[in-house]
N, C-alpha and C positions, 0 to 999 in steps of 0.2 A: 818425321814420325807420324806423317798423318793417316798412313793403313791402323797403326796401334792407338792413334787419337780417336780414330772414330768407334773403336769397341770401346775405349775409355777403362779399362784397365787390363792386364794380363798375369796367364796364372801359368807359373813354371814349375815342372817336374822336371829333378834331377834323377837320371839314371846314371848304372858305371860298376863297372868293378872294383876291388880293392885296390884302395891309392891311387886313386883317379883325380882325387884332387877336388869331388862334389860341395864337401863343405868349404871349402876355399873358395870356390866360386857362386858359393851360395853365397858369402858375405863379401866378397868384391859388389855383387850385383845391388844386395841390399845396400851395401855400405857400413857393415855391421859390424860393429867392435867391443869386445868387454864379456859382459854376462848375457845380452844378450845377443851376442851372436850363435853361431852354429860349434859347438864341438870339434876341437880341429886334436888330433892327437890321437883320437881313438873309434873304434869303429861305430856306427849307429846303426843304430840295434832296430831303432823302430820308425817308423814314420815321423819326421818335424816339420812343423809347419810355423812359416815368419813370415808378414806383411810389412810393405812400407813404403811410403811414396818417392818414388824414383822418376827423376826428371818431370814431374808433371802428372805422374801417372799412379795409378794403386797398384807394385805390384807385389803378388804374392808367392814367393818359392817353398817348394815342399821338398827336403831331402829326404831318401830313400835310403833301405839296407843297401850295402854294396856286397854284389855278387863276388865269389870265387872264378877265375877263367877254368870253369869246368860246364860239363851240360846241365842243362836249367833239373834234369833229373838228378844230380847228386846235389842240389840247394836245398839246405832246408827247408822245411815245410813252413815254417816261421818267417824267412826272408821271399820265400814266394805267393806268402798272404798280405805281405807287407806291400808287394810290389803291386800285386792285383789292387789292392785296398784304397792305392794310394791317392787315385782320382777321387774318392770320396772325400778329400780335403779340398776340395778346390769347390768354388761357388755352382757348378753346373753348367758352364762355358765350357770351350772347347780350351784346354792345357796344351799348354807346346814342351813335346817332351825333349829335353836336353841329354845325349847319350855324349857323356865326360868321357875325354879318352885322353892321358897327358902326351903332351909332346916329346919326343926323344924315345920312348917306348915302341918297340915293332907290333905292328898288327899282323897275328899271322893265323893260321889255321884255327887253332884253338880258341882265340879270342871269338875270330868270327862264331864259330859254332855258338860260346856262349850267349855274346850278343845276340844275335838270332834267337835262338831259342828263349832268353829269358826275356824279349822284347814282345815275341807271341805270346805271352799271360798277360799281355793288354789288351792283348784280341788285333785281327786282322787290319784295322784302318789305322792302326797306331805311326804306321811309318809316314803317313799322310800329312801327318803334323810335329814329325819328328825331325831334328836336325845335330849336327856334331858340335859337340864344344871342346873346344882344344884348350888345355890344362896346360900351364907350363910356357908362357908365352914366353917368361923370360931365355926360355930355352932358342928362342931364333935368335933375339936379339943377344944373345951373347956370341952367336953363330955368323950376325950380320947378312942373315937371308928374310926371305919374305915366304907364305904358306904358301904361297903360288909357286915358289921357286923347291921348294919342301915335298909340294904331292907331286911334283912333275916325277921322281923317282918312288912314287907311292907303290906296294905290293901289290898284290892283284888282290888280296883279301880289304886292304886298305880302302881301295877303287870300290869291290863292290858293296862299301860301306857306304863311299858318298853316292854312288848313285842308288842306292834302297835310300838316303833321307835329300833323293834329288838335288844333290849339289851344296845343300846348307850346311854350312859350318860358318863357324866364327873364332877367334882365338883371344884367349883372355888369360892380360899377368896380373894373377892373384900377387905376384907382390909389390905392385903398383897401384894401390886401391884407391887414389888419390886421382888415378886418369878416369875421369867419368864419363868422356869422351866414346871410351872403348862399350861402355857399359850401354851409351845412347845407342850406338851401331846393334850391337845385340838384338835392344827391345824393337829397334828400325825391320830385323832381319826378321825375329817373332812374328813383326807386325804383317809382315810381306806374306810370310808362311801362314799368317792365321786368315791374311783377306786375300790370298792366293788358293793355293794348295789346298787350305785350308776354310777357303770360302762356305765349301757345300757343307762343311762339317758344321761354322757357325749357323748354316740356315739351318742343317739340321737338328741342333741344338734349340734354335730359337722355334721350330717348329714342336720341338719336342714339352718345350716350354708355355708354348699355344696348346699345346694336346693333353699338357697337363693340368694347363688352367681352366680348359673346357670339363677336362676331368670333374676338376675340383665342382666347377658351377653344377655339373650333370648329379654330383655327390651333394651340395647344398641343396639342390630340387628333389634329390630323392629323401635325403634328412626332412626337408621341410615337407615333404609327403607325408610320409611315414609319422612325423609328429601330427600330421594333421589326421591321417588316419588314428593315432593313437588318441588324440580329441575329440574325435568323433566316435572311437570306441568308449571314450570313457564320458561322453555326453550321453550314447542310448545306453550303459552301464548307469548312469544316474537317473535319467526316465524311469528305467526298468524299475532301480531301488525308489524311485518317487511314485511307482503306478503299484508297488510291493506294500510301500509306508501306505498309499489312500487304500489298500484292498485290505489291510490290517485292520486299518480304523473302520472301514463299513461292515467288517467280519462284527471286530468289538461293539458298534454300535446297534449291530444288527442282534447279538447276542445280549447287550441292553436291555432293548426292547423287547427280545424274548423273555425276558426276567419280568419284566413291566408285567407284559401278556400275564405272565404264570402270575404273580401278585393278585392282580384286578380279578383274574378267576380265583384265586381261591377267598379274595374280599367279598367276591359277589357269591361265590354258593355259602358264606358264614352267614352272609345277611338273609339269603333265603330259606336256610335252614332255623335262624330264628321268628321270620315270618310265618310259615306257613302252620297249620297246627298238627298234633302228630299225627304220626302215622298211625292208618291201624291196620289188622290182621288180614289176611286175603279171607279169612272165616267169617267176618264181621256181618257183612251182608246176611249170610246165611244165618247167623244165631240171631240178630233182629227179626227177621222173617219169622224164622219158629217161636220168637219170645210172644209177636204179635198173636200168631194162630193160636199161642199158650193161651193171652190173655182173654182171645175171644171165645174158645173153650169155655172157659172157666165162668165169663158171662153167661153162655148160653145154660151152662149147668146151673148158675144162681138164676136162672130165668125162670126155668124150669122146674125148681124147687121153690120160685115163690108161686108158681102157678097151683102148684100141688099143696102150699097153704094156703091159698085163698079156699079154694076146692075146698079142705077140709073144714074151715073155718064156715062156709057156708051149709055144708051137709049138718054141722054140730049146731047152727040157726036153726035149722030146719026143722030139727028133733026135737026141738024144747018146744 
């Protein structure tokens, strides 16, 4: 097993039609019994998915709806969402898909159609990594033949079954689940098909894997971008509101001071209007002036009148 040792685990999808025998072989492979095994009795409805370590190995089977042998167009919408969907249970490796067909059963026209068609809603590389598992093993051996000795009289529908999954089959009795032997052959056959066939599918996987983690790093430098732009919007967002808060306070203090201003003047014209002495009339000037000329007047007329008593005072000497 060393093509499946070196991926170090594998992830199987069961495909198939009704009664094909998928959950029977789902729990051969795990080894599965009880509650939690797979459903055996009745149809499954939706995608299951069981892990377990099998010979060495992690692996994980996903049972699928099983289709009617009719065209993938008269399947419901429900088991053909199912069927698409079903890769998204598996880890992001490449799945090896298992198309269950029981032994003893003819392959004929119809079958193939449905195959066909319901195996294209996994997209065109599917067959790449796809191979037969034959249901029913107990059926040769109750026969006393070999699968070799079985497809030598295969149909022609049968034929161009194993050549679309390239020659891979294998056959497995689900009521032998005690041969683990069978079960090793299998994950050997997987293995071949996933580091064969299925080589370019794992690089392309792991390259997808590479593209997605570059992704991711390409998405962490743009995150940490973007937060750093966000830091720096909100660094000159806080300048701004810090150069807002200092024009405020030079506003406030500047309007302070205006206050101050207006104070001091109206302090200093109260002190000057009790200093200086009042005011007077813009007339002032001019009613001094004539009070003056009044009182020189009036000298000159008492001049005049003592001149004119001396005068008389001496005429009246004179007479005596």
């Amino acid at each position: 097993m060393a093509a499946i040792e070196l991926i170090g685990r594998v992830e199987i999808i069961l495909l198939g039609g009704r009664w094909a025998g998928k959950s029977s072989s789902g729990n051969t492979v795990l080894g599965l019994q009880g509650p939690e095994s797979f459903s055996i009795g009745r149809q499954t409805e939706v995608c299951i998915r069981k892990e377990k370590d099998v010979c060495g190995i992690r692996v994980t089977v996903v049972d699928t709806p099983s289709w009617n042998w009719v065209p993938a167009e008269d399947t419901s919408e429900e088991v053909k969402a199912q069927l698409t969907g079903s890769t998204a249970l598996t880890e992001g490796g490449a799945p090896a898909f298992l198309l269950v067909y029981p032994l003893g059963s003819p392959f004929v026209g119809r079958h193939k159609l449905a195959v066909e068609q319901h195996l294209q809603l996994l997209g065109p590389e599917v067959w790449r990594h796809t191979a037969i598992l034959f249901s029913r093993g107990d059926w040769l051996e109750g026969r006393g033949t070999t699968i070799e000795e079985h497809l030598k009289g295969a149909s022609t529908e049968l034929r161009w079954l194993l050549d679309a999954c390239g020659q891979r089959y294998h056959v497995l009795n689900n009521k032998d689940t005690g041969d683990r032997a069978q079960v090793s052959k299998l994950l050997q056959m997987i293995g071949e098909m996933l580091g064969t066939s299925g080589e370019r599918r794992a690089l392309e996987a792991e390259d997808m894997l590479f593209k997605r983690e570059e992704m991711l790093v390409k998405r962490e430098h743009m995150v940490a971008k973007r937060e750093g732009l966000i830091r720096s919007r909100e660094e000159v967002i806080g300048k701004r509101e810090e150069m807002m808060r200092e024009r405020e306070e030079m506003l406030e203090k500047r309007e302070e001071m205006q206050r101050k201003i207006e104070e001091m003047s109206v302090i200093r014209k109260r002190k000057l209007s009790l200093s200086e002495p009042p005011a007077t009339s813009p007339d002032a000037p001019r009613v001094e002036h004539q009070r003056r000329r009044d009182e020189e007047g009036d000298g000159d007329t008492r001049g005049a009148e003592g001149s004119r008593e001396r005068e008389d005072i001496v005429d009246l000497v004179e007479e005596t």
